[in-house]
N, C-alpha and C positions, 0 to 999 in steps of 0.2 A: 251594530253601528260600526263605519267605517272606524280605524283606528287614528285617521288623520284629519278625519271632521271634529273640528275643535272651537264651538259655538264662539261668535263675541257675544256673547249674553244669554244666560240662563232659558228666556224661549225668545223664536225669532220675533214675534210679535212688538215688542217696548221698539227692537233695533227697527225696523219695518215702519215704523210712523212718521210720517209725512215723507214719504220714498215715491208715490204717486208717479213723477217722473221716472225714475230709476225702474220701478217694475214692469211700467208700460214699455219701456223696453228688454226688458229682459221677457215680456211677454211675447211682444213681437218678436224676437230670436225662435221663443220654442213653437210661434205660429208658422213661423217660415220653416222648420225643422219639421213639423206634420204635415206641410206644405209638397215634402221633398225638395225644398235649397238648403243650401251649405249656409253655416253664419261661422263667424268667429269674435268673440269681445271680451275684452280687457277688463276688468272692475278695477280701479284703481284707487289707491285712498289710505290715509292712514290707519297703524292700528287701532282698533276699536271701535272705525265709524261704522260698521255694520256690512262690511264685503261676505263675510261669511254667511249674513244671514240671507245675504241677496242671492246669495248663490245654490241654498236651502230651497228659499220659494222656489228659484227657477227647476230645481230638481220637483219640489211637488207639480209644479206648472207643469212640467213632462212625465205626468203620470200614465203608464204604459209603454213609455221609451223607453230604450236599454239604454242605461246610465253606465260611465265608466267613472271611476273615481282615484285621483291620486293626488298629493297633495306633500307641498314642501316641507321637510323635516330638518333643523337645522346640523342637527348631529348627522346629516346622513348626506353634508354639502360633499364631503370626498368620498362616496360611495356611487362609480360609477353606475348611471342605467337604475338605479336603485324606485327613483318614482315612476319610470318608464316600465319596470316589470312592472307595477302593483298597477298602474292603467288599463296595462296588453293582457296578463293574468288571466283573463276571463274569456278571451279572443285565442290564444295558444292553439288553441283545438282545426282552429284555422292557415295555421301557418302552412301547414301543404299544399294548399294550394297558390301560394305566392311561388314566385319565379325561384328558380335554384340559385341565385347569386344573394337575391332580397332571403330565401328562406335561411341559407347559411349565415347570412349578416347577421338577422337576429336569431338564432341558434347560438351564434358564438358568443352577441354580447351578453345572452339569458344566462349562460353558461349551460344551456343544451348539450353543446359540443365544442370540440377544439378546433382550432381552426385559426387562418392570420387575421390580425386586426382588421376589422374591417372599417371602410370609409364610412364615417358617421352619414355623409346623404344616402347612401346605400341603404343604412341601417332606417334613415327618416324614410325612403320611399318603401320600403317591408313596413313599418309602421303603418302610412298611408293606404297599402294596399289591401293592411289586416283590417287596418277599416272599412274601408270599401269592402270588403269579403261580408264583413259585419251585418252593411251598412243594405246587402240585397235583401236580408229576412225583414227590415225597416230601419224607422232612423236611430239613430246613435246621437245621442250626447254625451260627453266628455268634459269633467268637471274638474279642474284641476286650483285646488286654493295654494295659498300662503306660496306662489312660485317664486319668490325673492330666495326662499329655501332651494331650489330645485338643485339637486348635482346638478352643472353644468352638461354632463352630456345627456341628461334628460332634459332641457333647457334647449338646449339646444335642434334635439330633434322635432320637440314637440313646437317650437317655432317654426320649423321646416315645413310640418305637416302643415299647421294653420294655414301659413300663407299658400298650401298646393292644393286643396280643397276645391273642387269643383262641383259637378254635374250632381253628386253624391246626396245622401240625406245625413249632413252631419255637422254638428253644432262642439265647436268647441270655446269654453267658457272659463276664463282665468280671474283668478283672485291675487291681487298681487300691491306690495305697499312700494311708495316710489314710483321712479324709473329708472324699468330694467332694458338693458339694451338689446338682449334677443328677445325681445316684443316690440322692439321698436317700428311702428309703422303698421301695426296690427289697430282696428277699429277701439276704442276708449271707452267706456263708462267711468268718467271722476266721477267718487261720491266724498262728498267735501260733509262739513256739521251742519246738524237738524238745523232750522231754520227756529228762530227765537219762541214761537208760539208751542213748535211741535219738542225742544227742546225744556220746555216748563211742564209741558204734560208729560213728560216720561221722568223729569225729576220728582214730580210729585209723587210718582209710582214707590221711591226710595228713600221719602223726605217726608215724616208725619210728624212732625215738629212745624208750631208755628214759626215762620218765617216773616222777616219783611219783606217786601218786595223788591230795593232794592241788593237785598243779601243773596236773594235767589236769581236776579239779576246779573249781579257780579259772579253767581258760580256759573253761570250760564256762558257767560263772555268767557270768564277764564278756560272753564273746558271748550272753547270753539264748537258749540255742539255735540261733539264728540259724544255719541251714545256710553261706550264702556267708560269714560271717563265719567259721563253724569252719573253711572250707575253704582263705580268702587268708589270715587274719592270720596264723596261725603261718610262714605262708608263707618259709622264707629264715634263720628263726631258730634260734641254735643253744638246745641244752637248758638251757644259764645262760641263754640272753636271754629265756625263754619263763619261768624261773621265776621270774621279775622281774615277770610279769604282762603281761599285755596294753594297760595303761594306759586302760583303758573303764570310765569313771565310771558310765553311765547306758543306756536303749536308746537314747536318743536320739542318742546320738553315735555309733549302729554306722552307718549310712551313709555319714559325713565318714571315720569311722578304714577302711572297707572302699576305699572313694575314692583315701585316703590311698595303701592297699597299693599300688593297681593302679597310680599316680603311680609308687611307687616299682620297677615292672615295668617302666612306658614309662622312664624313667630311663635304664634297662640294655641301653635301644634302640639302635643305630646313629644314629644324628645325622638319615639319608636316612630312615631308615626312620619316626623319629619324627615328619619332615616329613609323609609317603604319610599317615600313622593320622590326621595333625591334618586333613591337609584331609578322608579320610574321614570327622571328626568334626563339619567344618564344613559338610559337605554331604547334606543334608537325606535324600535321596531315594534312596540307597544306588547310584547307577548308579557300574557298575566304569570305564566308557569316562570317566563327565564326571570324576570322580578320579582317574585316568589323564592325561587332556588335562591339566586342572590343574596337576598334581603337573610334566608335563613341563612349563608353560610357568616354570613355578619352577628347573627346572633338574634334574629327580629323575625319572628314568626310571622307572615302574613295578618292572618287572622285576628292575632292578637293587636296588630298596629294597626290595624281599621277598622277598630271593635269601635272608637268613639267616631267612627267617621272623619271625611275631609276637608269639613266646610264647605263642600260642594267644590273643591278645587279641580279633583282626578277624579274619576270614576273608574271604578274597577269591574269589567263585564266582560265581555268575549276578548275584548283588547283595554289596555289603557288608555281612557282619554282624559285631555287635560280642558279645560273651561276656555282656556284660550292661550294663545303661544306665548304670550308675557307668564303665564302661571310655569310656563315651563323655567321660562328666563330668571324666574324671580327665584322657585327651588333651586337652579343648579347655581347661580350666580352668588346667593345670599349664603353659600355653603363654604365653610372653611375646606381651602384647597388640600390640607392633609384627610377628612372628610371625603373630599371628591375623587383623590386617589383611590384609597381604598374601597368605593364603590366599584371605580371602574375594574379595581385588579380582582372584585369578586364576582363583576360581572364577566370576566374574561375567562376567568378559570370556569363558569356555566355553558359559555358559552361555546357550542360543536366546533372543532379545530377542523371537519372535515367537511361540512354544510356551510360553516360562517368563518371560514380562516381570516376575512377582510377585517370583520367586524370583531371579531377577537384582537387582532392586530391592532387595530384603532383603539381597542379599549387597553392593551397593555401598553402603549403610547403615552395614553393619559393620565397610567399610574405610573408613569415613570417620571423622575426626575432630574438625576444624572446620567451620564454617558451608559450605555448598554446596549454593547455588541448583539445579542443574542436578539434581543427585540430589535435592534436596525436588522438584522437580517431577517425577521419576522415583515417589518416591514415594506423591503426590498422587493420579500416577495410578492406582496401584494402589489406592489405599482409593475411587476413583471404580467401577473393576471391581470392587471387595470387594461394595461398596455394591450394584453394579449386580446383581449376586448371591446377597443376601442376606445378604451375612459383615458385617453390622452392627461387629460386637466387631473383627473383622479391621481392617476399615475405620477405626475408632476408632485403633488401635493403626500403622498407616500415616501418618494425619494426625501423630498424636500424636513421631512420629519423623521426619517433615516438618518440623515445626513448631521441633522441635530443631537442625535442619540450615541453618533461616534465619535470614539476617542482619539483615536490613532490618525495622524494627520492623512496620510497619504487616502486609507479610503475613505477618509471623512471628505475630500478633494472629490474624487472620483464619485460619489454620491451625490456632491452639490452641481459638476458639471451632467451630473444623467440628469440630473432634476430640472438644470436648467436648458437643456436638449429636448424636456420631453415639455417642457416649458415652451418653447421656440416652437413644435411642432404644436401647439394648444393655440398658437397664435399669443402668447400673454405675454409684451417684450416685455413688459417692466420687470413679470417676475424675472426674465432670463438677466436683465442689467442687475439687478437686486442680489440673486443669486451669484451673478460673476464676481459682482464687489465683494461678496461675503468669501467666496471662494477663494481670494486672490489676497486677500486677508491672512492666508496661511500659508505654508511654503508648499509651493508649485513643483513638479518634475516638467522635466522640458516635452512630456508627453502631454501633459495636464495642462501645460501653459499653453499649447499648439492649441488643444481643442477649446480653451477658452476664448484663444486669439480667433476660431473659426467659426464660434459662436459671435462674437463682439462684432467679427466680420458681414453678417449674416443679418443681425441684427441693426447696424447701420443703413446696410443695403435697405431693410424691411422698412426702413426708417424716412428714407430716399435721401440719407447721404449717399450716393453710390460711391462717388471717387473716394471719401473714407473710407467705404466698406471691401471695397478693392485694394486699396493698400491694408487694410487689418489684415484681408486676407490672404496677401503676399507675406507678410512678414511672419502671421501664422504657418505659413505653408515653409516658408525658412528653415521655423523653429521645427518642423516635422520631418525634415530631411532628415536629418540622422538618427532619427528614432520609429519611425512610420513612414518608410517611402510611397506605401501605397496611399496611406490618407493624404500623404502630400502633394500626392498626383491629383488624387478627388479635389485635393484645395485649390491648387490649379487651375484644373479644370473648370471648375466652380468661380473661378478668377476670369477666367477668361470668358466664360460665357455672357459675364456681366460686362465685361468689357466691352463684349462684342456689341450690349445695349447700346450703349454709351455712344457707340460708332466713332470714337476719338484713334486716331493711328496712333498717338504718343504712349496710352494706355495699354492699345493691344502691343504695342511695340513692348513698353516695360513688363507685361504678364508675359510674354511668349519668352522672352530673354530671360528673366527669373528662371521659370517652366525647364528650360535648357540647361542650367545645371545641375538639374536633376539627374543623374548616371542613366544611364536606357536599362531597363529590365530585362532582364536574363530571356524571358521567354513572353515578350508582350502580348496581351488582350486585348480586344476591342478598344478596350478603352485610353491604354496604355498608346496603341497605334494612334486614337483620334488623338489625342494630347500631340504626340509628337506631329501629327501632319497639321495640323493647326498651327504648332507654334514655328513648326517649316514655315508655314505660309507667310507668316507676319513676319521672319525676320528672314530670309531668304527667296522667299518668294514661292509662285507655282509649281515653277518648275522644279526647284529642289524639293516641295514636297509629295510631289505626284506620285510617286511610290507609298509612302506611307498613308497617304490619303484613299488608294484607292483598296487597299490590303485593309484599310480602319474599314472602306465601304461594304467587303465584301465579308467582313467579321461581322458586321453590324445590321448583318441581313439575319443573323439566330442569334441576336444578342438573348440570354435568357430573360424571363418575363420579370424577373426582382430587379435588374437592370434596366430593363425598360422604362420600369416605373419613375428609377429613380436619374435617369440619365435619356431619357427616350430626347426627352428636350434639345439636344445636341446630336443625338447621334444621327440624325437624318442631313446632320450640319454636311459630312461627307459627303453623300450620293451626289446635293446637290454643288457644291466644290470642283467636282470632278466631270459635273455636266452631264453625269447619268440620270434622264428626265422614267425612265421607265426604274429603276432602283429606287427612285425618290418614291413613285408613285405607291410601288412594291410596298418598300418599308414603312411607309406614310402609315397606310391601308393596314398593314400588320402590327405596328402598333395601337392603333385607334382601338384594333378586336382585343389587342393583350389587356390593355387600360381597361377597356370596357369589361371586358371578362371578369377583371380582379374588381371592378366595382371599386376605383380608384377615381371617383368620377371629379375631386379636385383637379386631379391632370389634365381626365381627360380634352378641356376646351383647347390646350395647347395646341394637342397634337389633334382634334379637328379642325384647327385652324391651319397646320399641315398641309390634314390631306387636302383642305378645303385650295390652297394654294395649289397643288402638285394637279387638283382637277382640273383648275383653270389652265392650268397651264397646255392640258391636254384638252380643253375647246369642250368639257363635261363639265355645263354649268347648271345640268341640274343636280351633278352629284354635289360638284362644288354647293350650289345654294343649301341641299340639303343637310352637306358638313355643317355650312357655316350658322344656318339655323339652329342646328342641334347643339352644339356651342355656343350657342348666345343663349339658349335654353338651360343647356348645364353650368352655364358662369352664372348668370341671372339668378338659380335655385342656388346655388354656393357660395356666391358674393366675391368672385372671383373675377377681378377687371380686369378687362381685355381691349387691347387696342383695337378699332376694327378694322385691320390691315388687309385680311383677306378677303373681306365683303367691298374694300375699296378698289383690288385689284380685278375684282369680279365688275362691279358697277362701269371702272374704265374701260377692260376688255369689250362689253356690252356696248358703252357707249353713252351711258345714262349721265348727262352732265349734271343736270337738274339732283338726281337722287345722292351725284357724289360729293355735291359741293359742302353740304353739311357735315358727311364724315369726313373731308378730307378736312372743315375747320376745327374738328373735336379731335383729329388724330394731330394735326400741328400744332395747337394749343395745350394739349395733357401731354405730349410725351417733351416738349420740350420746358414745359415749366418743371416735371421730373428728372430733367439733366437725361434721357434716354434721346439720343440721336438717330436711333434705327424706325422709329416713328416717322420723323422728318423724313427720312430718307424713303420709308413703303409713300410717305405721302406724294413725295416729290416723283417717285418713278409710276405711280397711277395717273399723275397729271399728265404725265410725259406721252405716257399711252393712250390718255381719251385725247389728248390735244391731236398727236397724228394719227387718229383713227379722223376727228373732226376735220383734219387741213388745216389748222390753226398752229401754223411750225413756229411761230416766232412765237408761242405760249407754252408750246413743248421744249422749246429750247430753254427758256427760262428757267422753267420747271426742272431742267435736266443739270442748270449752271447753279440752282440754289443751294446744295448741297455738297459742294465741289471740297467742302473743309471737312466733310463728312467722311469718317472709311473705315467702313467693315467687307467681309468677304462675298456677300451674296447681292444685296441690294442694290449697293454701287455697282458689281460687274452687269447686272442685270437691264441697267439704266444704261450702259454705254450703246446699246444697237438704237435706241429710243434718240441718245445724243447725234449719233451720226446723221439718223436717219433727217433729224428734225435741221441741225446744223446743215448739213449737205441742200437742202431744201431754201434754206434762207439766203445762201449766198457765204456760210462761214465757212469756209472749206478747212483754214488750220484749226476751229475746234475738232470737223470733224476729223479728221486726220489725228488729230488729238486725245480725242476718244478711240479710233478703229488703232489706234496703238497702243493703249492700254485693254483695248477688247480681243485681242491678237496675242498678248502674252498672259490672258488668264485660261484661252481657250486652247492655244497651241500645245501646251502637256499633255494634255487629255483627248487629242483625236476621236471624240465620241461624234456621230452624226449630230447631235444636236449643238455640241461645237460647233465644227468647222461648217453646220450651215448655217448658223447665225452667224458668222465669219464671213462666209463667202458672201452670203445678202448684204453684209452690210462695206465688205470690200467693193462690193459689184456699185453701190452708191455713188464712189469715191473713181472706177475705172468708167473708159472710154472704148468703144466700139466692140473689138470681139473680144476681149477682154472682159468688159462688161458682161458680153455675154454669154460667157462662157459661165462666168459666176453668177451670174443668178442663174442660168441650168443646173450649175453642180448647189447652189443654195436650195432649189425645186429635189432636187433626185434626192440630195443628202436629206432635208425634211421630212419626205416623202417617207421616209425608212422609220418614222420616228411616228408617234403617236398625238403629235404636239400639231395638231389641227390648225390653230390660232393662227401660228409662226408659218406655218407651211402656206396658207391661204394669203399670207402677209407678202411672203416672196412672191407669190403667183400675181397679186396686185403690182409690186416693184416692179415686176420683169415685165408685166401688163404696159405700167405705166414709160418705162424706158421704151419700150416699141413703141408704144405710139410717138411718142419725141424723136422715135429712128425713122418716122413716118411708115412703119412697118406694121399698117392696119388690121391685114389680116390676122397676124401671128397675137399681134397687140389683142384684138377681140378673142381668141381661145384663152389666153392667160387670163385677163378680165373678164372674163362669163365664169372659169371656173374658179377665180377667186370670188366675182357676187355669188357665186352657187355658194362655195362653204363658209364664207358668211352669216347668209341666209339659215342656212341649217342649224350654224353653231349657234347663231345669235349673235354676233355683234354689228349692233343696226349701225353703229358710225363708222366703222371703216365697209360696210355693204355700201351704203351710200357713198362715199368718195368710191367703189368700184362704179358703182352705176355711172354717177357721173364722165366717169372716165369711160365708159362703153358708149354712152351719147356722144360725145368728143370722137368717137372712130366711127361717128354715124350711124349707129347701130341704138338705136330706143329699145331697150329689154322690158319685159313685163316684168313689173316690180313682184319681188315676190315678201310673202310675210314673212320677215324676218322671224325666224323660229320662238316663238313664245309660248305659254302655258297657255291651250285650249279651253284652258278651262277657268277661265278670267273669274267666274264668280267667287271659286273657291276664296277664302281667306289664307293668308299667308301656312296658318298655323293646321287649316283643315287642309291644305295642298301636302305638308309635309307629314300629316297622318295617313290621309291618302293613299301616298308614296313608300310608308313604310307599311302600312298593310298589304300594298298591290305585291310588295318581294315576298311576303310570308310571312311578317312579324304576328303573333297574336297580337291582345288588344298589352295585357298584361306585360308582354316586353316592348308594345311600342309606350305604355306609360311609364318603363321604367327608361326610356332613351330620350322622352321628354317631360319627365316630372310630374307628371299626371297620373291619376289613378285610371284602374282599369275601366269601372265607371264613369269618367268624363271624358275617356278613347273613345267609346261606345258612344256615347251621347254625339260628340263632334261627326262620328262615322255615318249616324240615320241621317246628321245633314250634309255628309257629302253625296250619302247616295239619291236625295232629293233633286241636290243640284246639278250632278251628274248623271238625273234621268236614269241610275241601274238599281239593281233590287239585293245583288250579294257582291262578296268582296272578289270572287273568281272575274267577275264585269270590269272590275278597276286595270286589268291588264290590257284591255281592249282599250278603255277611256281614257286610260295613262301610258302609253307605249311606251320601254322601257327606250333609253338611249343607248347609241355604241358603246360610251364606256362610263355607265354609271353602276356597272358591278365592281367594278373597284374603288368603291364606298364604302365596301362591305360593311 
């Protein structure tokens, strides 16, 4: 028997009576599971109403499926990954054939091998896939009880999985008391108390004393049902004590009073025997030999303390098992604490320092009482392997009992701020504010204070105080100047990025100025150069930073890949600063594969929103769509919110009014109730753009004036051609003039073609006769050199549109055909249409052509973008690790796109899907 199957009741049967509904679904699960469909469900309920026994039948119900088994252990909350082995255990044999980034994730966190932390979804889709691997020899079910137990990073993956479960034959089945919030949103079975009639026929099974009816009545009410409650409390009582009541106010008190019983069971133990049960309570892992060793080095021979038996409490067979998890509660709880040390400190001296160093650690934890060095650093090192493996939360809660165990103020400091760092990265602010107060409690070094001030600062942000959290982290970055120049740079930096949200100029004004008295670095890096040309830019402007911005851009082209990870965020901030549209697209593209690579898949949505940006810009919307999909798919699996800024500049470039109105209502509405201004501002510069793709200037213009209070470095310069062009059109010529003066001094430092022809286009707006037309020639030729298809076809429409008002028809019709031509091809159906129009206007009727769209209309969003990555080469296996999916429901969506696309293999998909001009730099 498994060692974490821990009956609520002696057999499942008594628990089992009147469950009628309950089983019929749990029947249907395992009919759907032989079926070949996926299920996933919740049993939910408190202790003792019978989750465990429901989760029994469903095991015999799937007799001949392979059963996975693992199940929460309370001792074993900060032992990362710990229920996650005993699931996978049986699967291992399979792991080669998962992908190398999935195979290494879970290699690291099994302790296989060494290797960096890996991103826990990483670790969930090698989960997923080991199932799926599983799941081809037949179906799999996965049974997992008492998950209110689970470590968190087993908790956590194993919610991943449920909800990615597709096409697969696999049933996963949770037992769980409460509500826990990584199950939140997964399918429910509440099982609440027997029902009055089926509640009197299972007392009677326990109750052969005459009773009156309403005495059995009242014990009936008091236990709510509750199966283990009708079965222990009357337990022992004679028919006067029972008609006294039970003494149970509420439901809420049947656990404590069930607890209570089984207390009063271990009681009536032998003295030896109570010892053997505590240390099996205190040891985690059920083995019969380390509770055995144990118990002798205490003085209590096995054999001889289970000579009279347990009352049926533990049972003692291949593993320890207990009757039920209160039996657990009730031994270790009802034990004097000087008792409960010395179990643990005899279980730790049993237990291998080189097999279980974690669990050793844990157990000399428990025997300790005062301050002890030697054990915090016993500790220490365990949340170092926690960490090293991904057990985040683990890792937190190691420090954090480290951190308790020392004397000496300074590293007793420095242990609560790792704790609450590795806190912050677990996602838990409360424990990080918790921690900081406890920390700060002590006397701080001006090192110690800096990183609690960058934590405090972090944590505000996280909180969506921003402009708190921006000043924490100014005045932390203060205190790190004279002690830490480089963290006080990352503080910085870190200040200023969030400012940049904000889009406030008084904010980036006071970060960039702070930032500045920082001394310049003897021999700056990447990072050091971006600091300083950003905080150029804010308080001097472009042009004084255009040196350090463009030496930050061409650093930031081999930023190494630990940098990327933790900075990739900004560093693409330069290319596009400096108007380099091909460096953008470069670096975009280069980090998407580093993120991707390192299986950093929390980042990754950022920076495919990037490239997803950097493609539009170059007239690749189907790479862009494909970013911006995949990113909606990796936020989606990691619960990572994302503004959808790049899918709204894609919708406007296109033309899609209809599909953009609703994102552009969800992007003005969340980012500004967040205090984020850079929201407003993508939303406002995509209006601006489908309005003069439509002809609707006096809705571009507005679009382009709502945000005028608004200023960061990218989005506002980005708006200003959009301003000229719309303002020049309506009749305002000193806005535009207004704008082509501040679009003149962000583009004139930087003489890149994609400057000075967004310049000259939109100077050419603003001039008169050959002046005019000179610039829009040099705005054609200068584009033309650039990869920015969009822009370039924009000018040929301009230059289109001014000839014909020169009554210059002929000239007029060549600009206009080869602006509707790349239109057409790129796709954006509303500025092709104002071309056509405009070619009818020179008399010229052109055969409309179809604006470039997917061929293949049937497909579904989700099978176009499988499609697409198997037509470049992906197996099925890495396109389900790029979209969440196992390999199994790749395969599945694949047989029906080759249906719909009429081919028979995936070599036919390059024919049905022809690859675009620049959709290789997707990579």
């Amino acid at each position: 028997m498994d060692r974490r199957q821990e009956n609520s009741c002696p057999g499942d049967g008594p628990a089992l009576l009147g469950r009628d509904v309950e089983l019929a679904r749990l029947d249907e699960l395992v009919g759907a599971l032989r079926a070949g469909e996926s299920r996933v469900l919740v049993v939910r309920g408190e202790p003792g109403v019978g989750k465990s026994a429901l989760l029994h039948h469903a095991e015999h119900a799937a007799a001949g499926i392979r059963i996975l088994r693992t199940a929460g252990v309370e001792p074993e909350l900060d032992l990362a990954f710990a229920a996650l082995h005993q699931l996978c255990a049986p699967l291992l044999d399979g792991i080669e054939h998962l992908p190398s980034p999935q195979r290494h994730a879970l290699s690291t966190v099994f302790g296989l091998r060494a290797g960096p932390p890996p991103d826990r979804f990483l670790v969930g889709l090698a989960v997923l896939g080991l199932l799926s691997h599983a799941s081809g020899a037949g179906p799999v079910l996965c049974v997992v009880d008492d998950a209110q137990w689970l470590d968190r990073a087993s908790a956590r993956v194993l919610s991943f999985v449920a909800r990615r479960l597709g096409a697969e034959p696999i049933a996963v089945l949770l037992g769980v008391r409460g509500t826990d919030p990584d199950l939140y949103g997964l399918p429910v079975l509440d099982v609440a108390g027997l029902a009055d009639v089926d509640a009197h026929a299972l007392l009677d099974t326990v109750i052969h004393a005459r009773l009156d009816r309403d005495i059995r009545d009242r014990i009936v009410a008091e236990t709510h049902g509750n199966p283990l409650a009708l079965l222990e409390l009357p337990r022992g009582l004679t028919a006067t004590q029972m008609a006294g009541g039970l003494g149970l106010l509420d439901a809420e008190t049947l656990p404590g009073q069930i607890e209570q019983s089984f207390r009063h069971r271990v009681r009536a133990l032998p003295e030896q025997t109570r010892l053997v049960l505590l240390v099996a309570a205190a040891e985690p892992v059920g083995d019969v030999v380390l509770v055995s060793r144990a118990a002798e080095r205490l003085g209590v021979p096995l054999g001889t303390a289970l000579a009279g038996g347990t009352d049926g409490l533990v049972t003692f067979d291949e593993r320890v098992t207990f009757r039920h998890p209160l039996v657990r509660s009730a031994l270790y709880r009802s034990a004097d604490p000087a008792r409960r040390r010395a179990v643990h400190l005899a279980l730790a001296h049993v237990t291998d320092p080189r097999h279980a160093p974690d669990r050793r650690a844990w157990h000399l934890a428990a025997a300790t009482v005062g301050p002890d060095e030697a054990v915090a650093v016993e500790l220490e090192r365990s949340a170092l392997r926690a960490q090293a493996r991904g057990g985040v939360a683990a890792g937190a809660a190691f420090l954090q009992r480290s951190a308790a165990l020392t004397a000496e103020p300074g590293p007793r400091a420095d242990r609560m701020l790792a704790a609450a760092e590795a806190s912050l990265d677990a996602g838990e602010l409360d424990d990080v504010r918790r921690l900081l107060s406890a920390g700060r409690a002590g006397p701080l070094d001006e090192l110690q204070s800096g990183r609690a001030g960058v934590l405090s600062g972090q944590v505000a942000f996280a909180s969506g105080a921003v402009p708190d959290g921006i000043g924490l982290l100014l005045d932390a970055a203060g205190r790190l100047a004279a002690v830490d120049a480089r963290l006080a740079r990352e503080t910085y930096l870190t200040a200023w990025g969030m400012a940049v949200g904000v889009a406030d100029q008084d904010t980036l004004l006071a970060v960039a100025r702070a930032a500045r008295t920082l001394p310049r670095a003897d021999d700056p890096g990447p990072l050091e150069l971006l600091l300083d040309g950003f905080t150029l830019l804010s308080t001097h402007g472009r042009a004084a930073a255009a040196t350090a911005l463009r030496q930050a851009a061409a650093a930031l082209a081999d930023l190494p890949a630990r940098d990327v990870l933790r900075w990739g965020w900004v560093a693409t901030a330069a290319s596009s600063a400096i108007w380099d549209d091909a460096g953008l697209r470069a670096l975009s593209a280069r980090q998407v594969r580093v993120v991707r690579d390192a299986g950093a898949l929390r980042e990754l949505p950022y920076h495919l929103s990037t490239l997803g940006h950097a493609l539009s810009w170059a007239g690749d919307f189907e790479g862009a769509a494909a970013a911006i999909a995949e990113g909606n798919a990796v936020a989606a699996a990691t619960g990572t919110v994302m503004p959808p800024c790049p899918a709204l500049r894609l919708l406007s470039l296109r033309g899609r009014e209809a599909e953009a109105a609703g994102l552009l209502a969800a992007t003005v509405q969340g980012p500004a109730a967040a205090g984020f201004g850079t929201g407003l501002s993508a939303a406002s510069w995509a209006s601006a753009v489908l309005y003069n793709g439509l002809a609707r200037y006096p809705e571009a213009m507005r679009a382009t004036q709502a945000v005028t209070h608004l200023s960061e470095p990218w989005i506002s310069t980005w708006m200003l051609p959009e301003a000229v062009e719309a303002a020049s059109r309506v009749g305002e010529q000193n806005l535009a003039r207004a704008a082509l003066d501040r679009l003149v001094e962000s583009t004139e430092p930087f003489g890149t073609d994609f400057a000075t022809g967004i310049t000259a286009r939109s100077r050419a707006l603003l001039a008169d006769g050959p002046d005019a037309d000179d610039l829009y020639r040099e705005a054609v030729v200068r584009l033309g050199r650039t990869q920015l298809r969009p822009e370039l076809a924009r000018a040929h429409l301009l230059y289109g549109e001014w000839l014909r008002r020169e009554r210059r028809r002929v000239e007029a019709r060549d600009e206009l055909r080869t602006a509707y031509g790349l239109f057409a091809v790129i796709g954006m159906e509303a500025f092709a249409e104002r071309a056509r129009r405009e070619l009818v206007a020179t008399g010229q009727s052109p055969r409309r052509h179809a604006v470039e769209v997917a061929s293949d209309d049937e497909l579904t969003a989700q099978e176009r973008q499988i499609a697409l990555l198997v037509r470049d080469g992906l197996s099925n296996p890495e396109v389900g690790t790029r979209l969440f999916l196992s390999p199994r429901t790749i395969e599945w969506h694949l047989r029906k796109v080759f249906v719909k696309l009429r081919i028979t293999s995936r070599r036919e998909l390059r024919d049905a899907l022809p690859r675009g001009e620049l959709e290789s730099a997707a990579g």
